[in-house]
C-alpha positions in Angstrom: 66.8 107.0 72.2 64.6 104.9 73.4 61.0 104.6 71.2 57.8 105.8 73.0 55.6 102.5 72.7 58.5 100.9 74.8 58.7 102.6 77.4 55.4 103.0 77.6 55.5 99.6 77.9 58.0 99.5 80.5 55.9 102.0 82.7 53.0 100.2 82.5 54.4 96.6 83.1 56.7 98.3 86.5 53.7 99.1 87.5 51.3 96.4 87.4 54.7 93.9 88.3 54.9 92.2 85.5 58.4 93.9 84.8 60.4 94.0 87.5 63.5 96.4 87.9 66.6 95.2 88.5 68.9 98.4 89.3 72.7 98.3 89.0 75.6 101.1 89.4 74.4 103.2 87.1 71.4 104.2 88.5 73.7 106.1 91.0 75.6 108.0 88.3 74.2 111.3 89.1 74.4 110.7 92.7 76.7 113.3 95.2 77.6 114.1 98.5 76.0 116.8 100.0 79.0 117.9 101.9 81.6 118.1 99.5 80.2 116.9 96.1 82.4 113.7 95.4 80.2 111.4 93.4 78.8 108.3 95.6 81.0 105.0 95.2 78.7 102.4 93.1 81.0 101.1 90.6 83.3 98.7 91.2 86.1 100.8 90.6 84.7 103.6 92.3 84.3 101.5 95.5 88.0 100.3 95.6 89.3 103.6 95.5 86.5 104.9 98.2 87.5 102.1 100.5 91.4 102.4 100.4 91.3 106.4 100.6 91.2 107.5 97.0 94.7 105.5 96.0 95.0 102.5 93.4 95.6 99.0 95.1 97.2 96.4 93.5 96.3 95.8 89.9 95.3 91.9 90.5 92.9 93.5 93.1 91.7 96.4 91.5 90.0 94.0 88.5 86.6 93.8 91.1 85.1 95.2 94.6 85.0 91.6 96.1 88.3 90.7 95.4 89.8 94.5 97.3 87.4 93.7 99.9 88.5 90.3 100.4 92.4 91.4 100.5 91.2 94.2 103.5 89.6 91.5 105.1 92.2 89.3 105.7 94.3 92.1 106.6 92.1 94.2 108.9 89.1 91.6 109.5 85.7 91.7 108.7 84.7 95.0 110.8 86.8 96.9 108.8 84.7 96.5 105.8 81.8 96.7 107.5 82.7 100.4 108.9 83.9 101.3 105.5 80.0 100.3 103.9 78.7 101.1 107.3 79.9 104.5 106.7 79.1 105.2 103.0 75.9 104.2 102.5 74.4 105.2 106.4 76.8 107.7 107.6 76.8 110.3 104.4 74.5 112.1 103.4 74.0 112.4 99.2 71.6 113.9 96.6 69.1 112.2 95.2 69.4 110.1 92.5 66.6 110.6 89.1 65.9 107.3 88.5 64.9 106.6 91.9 63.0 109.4 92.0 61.2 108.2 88.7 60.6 104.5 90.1 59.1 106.0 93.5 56.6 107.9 91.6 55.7 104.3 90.0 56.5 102.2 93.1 57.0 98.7 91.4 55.5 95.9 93.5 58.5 94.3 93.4 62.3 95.6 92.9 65.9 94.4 93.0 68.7 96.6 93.3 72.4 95.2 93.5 73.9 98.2 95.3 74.1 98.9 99.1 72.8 102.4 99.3 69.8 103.5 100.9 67.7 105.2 98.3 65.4 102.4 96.9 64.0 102.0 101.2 63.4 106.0 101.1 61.5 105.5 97.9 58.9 103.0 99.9 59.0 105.1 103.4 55.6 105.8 104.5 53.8 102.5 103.1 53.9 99.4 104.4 56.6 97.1 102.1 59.2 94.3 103.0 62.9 94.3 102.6 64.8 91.4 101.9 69.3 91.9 102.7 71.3 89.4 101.6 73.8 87.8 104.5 76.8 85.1 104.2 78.0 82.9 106.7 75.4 82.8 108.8 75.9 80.7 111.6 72.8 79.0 113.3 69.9 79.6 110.2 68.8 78.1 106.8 68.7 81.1 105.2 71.0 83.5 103.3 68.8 86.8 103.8 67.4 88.7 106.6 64.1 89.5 106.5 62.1 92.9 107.7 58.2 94.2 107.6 57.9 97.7 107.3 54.8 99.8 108.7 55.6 102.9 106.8 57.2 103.9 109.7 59.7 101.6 111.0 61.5 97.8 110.2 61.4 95.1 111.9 62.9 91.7 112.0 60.4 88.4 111.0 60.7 85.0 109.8 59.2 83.7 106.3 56.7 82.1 107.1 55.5 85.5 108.6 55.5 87.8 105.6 52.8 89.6 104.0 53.3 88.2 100.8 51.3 90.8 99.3 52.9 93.5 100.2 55.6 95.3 98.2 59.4 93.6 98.2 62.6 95.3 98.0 64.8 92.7 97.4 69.0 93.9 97.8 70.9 90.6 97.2 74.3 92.7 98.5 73.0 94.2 101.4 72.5 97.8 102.8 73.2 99.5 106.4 69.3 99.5 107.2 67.6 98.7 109.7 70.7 96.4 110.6 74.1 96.4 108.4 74.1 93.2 106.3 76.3 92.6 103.2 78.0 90.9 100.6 81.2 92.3 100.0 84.1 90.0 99.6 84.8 87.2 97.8 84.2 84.6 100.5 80.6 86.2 101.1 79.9 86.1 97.0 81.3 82.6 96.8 78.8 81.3 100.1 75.8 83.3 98.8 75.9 82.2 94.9 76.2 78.5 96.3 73.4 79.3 98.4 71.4 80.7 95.7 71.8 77.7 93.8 70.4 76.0 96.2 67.8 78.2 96.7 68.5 79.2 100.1 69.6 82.9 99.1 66.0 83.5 97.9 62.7 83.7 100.1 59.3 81.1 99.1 57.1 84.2 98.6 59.9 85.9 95.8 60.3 82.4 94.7 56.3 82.0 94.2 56.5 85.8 93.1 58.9 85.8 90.2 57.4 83.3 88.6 56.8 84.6 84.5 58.0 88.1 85.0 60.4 89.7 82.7 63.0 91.9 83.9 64.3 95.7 82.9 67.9 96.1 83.9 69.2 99.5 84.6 72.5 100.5 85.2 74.0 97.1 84.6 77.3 96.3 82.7 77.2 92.6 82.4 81.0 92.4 82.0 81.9 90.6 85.2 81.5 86.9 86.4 80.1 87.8 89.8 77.0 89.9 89.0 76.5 87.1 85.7 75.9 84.7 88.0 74.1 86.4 90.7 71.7 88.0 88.0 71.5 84.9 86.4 70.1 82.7 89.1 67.8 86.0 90.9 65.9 86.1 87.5 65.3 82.5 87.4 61.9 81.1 86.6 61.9 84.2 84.8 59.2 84.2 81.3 60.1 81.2 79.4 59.5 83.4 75.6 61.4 86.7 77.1 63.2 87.3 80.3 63.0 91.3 79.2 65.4 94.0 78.8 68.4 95.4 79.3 69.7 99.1 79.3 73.5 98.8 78.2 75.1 101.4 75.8 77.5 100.0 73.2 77.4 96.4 74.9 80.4 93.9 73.9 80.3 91.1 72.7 80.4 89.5 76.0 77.3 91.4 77.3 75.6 90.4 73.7 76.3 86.6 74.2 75.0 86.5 78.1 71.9 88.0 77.3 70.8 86.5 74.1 71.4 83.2 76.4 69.7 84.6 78.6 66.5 85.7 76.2 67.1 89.6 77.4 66.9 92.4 75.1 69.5 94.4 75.1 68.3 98.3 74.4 71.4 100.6 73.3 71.2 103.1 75.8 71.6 104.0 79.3 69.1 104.2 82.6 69.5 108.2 82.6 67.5 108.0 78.8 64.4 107.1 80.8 63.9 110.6 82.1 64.4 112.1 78.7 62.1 109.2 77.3 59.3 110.7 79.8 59.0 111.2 83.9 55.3 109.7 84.9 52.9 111.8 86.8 
């Protein structure tokens, strides 16, 4: 249950950016495919089994996404990842998910979101916004993201120093098939793009000058893995110095308790799907 003045709180602070979502698997939960119902794959579990055709792969590589997708990589190269996203996230078709329909109706200026699929640039069609992907192993640039303006209409491609830095971000560190397929899948593109955001090359000036003092609500994140630790933990940096925010996790582990009270986040013992029942705005 999660107490009124909070989310209140919450609502109010998404709206005016001074909380910024950062949306995990589990804002997908209630996600399905139109065609023939199977939920959508989010988790990391759920993506293994997606991507090798609903069967188990090798214990050792079913422990986390980037380590299955690096094992298909160097088996059937880099394009056969890519098809698998490429197919997932922009070829199906799937429901609606509640939360993003709750966020659009609040339309945060600023938003990250750690899975591939689509919904969050729905959510922000018809206004003008920007949309940071992340990208690894780049050849030929600086940078570790690709960068597109929106119109409301339709993306495309600019460099930094051109952005609008006052319009809207949708920031998604792991990529997405739109307007131009760009991820981070396997473990060679998570081991170039958390050195890169290290070095703050993974990150643009303007989210840089942006996050500055915000705190942080995360939905749908388990924080039991290394991988998403460490990308979290550098994509909230510079975050408020007294209280970085909160975090929706239902019975957390001790692990989860210890990375977030080093962190300074809150953690909240519930799930993302107890913000609808908490109150839908508008």
């Amino acid at each position: 249950m999660i107490p009124s003045d909070l989310f209140d709180q919450w609502q109010s602070g998404l709206a005016d950016g001074s909380i910024v979502p950062y949306l995990g698997p589990g804002v997908l939960a209630d996600v399905h495919s139109e065609l023939d119902g199977r939920s959508i794959p989010a988790t990391s579990e759920q993506l293994i089994l997606a991507m090798n055709g609903g069967r188990p792969m090798a214990p050792k590589l079913m422990y986390e996404f980037p380590r299955a997708a690096m094992n298909v990589e160097l088996k059937r190269g880099r394009s056969a990842v890519t098809r698998f996203l490429d197919s997932t996230y922009g070829d199906t078709r799937w429901t609606r998910a509640a939360v993003h329909d709750w966020l659009a109706k609040i339309r945060p200026p600023y938003v990250i979101d750690i899975n591939r699929d689509t919904q969050l640039l729905d959510s922000y069609a018809g206004i003008p916004h920007l949309l940071v992907l992340g990208c690894a192993r780049l050849g030929g640039t600086d940078y570790r993201f690709t960068l597109h303006v929106s119109d409301g209409a339709s993306y495309r491609a600019i460099a930094p120093e051109q952005a609008d830095a006052g319009l809207p971000v949708l920031f998604k560190p792991m990529g997405c098939p739109l307007p131009q397929p760009s991820y981070i899948a396997s473990d060679a593109d998570y081991v170039d793009y958390i050195t890169e955001l290290m070095g703050g090359f993974a990150v643009p000036s303007f989210i840089k000058a942006r996050r500055r003092g915000k705190r942080y609500l995360l939905l749908g994140m388990r924080l039991n893995r290394d991988t998403e630790r460490m990308v979290l933990s550098d994509l909230i940096h510079d975050a408020a110095a007294d209280f970085a925010g909160w975090a929706l996790i239902a019975e957390a582990n001790d692990k989860e308790r210890r990375f977030c009270k080093r962190l300074g986040i809150a953690i909240v013992d519930s799930d993302a799907m107890a913000l609808l029942g908490a109150g839908v705005p508008g």
